[in-house]
N, C-alpha and C positions, 0 to 999 in steps of 0.2 A: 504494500500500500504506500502511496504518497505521502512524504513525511507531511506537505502542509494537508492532506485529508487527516491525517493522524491528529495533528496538533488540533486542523478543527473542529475536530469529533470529538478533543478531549474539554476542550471550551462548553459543547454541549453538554456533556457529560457534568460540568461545574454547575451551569446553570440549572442543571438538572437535580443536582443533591437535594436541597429541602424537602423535596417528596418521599426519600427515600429510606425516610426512618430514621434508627438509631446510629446507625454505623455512620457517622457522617466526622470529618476533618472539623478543629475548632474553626469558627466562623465562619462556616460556610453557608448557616440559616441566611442567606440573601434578606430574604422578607423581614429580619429585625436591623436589615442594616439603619444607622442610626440611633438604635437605641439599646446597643453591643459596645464593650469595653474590649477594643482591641491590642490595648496597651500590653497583654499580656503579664509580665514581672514589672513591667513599670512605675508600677505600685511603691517597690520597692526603692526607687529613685533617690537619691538626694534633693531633687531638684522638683519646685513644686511648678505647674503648669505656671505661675508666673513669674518665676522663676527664669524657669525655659523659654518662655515668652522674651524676657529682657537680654536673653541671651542669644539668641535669635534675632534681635533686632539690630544686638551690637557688633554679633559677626555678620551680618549683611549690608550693615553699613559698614563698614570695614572691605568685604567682598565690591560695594560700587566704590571706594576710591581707587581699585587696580581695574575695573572695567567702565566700557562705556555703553551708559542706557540709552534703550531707542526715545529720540524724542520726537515720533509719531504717535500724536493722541489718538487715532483709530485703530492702528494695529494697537497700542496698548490698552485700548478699551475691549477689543476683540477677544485678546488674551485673558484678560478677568472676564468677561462674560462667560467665555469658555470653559474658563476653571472655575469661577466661583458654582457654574450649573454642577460641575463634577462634585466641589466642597457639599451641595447642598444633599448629594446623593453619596453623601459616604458616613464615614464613620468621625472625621472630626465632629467635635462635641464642643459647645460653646470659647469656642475658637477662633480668630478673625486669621484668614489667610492672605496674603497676599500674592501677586502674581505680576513680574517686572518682567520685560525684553531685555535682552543685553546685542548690543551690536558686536555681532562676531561670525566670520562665515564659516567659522568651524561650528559643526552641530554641537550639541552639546547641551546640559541645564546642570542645577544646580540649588538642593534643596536644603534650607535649614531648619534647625529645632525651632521650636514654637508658633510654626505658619509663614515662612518665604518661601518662594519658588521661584528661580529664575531660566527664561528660558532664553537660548540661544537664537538671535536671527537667521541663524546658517542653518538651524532645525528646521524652518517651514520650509526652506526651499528642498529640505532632501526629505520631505513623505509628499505623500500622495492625496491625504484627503485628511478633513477637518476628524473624523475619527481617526485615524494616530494620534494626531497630535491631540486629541485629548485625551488618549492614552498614555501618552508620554506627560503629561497634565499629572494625571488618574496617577502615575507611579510617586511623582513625587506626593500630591496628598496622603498615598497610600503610607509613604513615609513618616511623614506628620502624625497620621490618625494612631499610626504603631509606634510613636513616638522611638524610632531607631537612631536619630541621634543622640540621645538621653543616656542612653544604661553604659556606653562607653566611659562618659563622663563620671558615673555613679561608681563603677569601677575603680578611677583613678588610675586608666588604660590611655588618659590624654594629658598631655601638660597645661598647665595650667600660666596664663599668662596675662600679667593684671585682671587677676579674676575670670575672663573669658577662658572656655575650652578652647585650646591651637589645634582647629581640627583642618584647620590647609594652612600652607607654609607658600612664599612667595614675597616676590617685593617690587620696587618700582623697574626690574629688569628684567623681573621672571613672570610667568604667566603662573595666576594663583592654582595651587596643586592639592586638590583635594581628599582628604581621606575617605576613599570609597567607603560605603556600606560592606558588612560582612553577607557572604553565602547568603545567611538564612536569612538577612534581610532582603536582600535582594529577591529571595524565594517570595517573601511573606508578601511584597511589594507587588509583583506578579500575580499572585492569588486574589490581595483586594482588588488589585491597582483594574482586574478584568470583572470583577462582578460592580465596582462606581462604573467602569465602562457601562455596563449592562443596565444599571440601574437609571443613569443617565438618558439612556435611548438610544444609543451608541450599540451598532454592532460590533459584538464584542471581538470577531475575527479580524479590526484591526490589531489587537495585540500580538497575533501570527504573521500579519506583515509589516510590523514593527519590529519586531525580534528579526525576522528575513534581513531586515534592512540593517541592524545593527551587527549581524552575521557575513552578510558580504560588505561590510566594510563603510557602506553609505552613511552612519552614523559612528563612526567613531571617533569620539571625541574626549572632552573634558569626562572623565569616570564619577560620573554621579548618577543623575538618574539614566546614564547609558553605562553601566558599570560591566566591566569586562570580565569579570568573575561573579557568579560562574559565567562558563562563555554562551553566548546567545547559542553555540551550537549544539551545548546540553540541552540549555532550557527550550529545544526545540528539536532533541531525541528523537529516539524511539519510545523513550519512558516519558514521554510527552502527558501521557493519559492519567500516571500517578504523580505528574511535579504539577498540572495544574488542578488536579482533585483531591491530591493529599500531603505537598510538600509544605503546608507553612507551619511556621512556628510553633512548636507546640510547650 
């Protein structure tokens, strides 16, 4: 069989869970999305939601003095209309998000703790239609709502510098380098990031030709919400059927 019939029979296969009883991956009840704690151990945190909030606001302003934001007011109204539709169909929980352009023809975005997402100019020109790119949306709130910036932090897995997590390194010479998401985030990312697709109204089989894309190379970029590990060309195997119905976080 054709790996992408595979991957999109395993999409059906997710959006299919709720009906099917007991055996089901945590949050995969679609129908309670929004009114689910997808934080997981987050609980456990140091860092209270505002906390993470103020900490999120000070590495992203940080992240726009080494980049340059689009100043088109319609492509950046376009971009929060887009995403905020995603925010309203997911799992963040009284949480304001935001969502900026950055001028760069390298694809690419770039998601922080407590509600930033930034996306790259060079991202719209490499998909194909307004469902990607709210997939690629859909990944980074997916990050937010599972709060996988966080427990690094809680850990004391990140240095600490005038208070802020150094979670990217770079300077007025270097292009800002950021500390990818781990594995299972990346997993757990994937898992929500295609049922807010769904929830949305968004066919969710753009997240099959979004991973295609980050696979042959068309989006490689800045490793954040295009993160290179694991590589798009696991997460779109042959074990396609169990990474999108039963790989996230447990």
């Amino acid at each position: 069989m054709h790996r992408t019939t595979i991957v999109a029979a395993s999409v059906a296969i997710l959006l299919a869970l709720p009906v099917w009883g007991q055996d089901k991956p945590r949050n995969s009840d679609i129908e309670n999305i929004g009114r689910r704690d997808v934080s997981g151990g987050a609980t456990q945190n140091v860092y209270s939601i505002d906390k993470e909030i103020a900490m999120g606001r000070q590495l992203s302003a940080e992240y726009e003095k080494q980049v340059r934001l689009s100043n088109d007011p319609e492509l950046g109204e376009y971009i929060n209309r887009l995403g905020q539709n995603i925010v309203l169909n997911s799992d963040v929980r009284n949480l304001p998000v935001t969502f900026k352009v950055v001028e760069s023809d390298e694809p690419g975005g770039m998601t922080f703790p407590g509600g930033f997402v930034f996306i790259n100019s060079g991202t719209l020109t490499a998909l194909d239609n307004e469902a990607e790119l709210a997939f690629a949306l859909a990944l980074g709130v997916a990050h937010i709502a599972a709060r996988h910036g966080v427990p690094q932090v809680s850990r004391g897995q990140i240095g600490i510098r005038s208070s802020v997590p150094q979670i990217f390194t770079g300077g007025a010479t270097t292009s800002p380098a950021f500390v990818p998401f781990s594995g299972d985030d990346v997993r757990e990312a994937d898992f929500l990031g295609v049922q807010y697709l769904y929830k949305a109204g968004y066919d969710p089989n753009a997240a099959v030709t979004l991973l295609q894309k980050i696979q042959s190379g068309r989006l490689q970029g800045t490793p954040n919400l295009f993160n290179a590990v694991p590589s798009a060309a696991e997460r779109l195997g042959l074990n396609a059927a169990e990474y999108f119905t039963g790989v996230a976080r447990t």
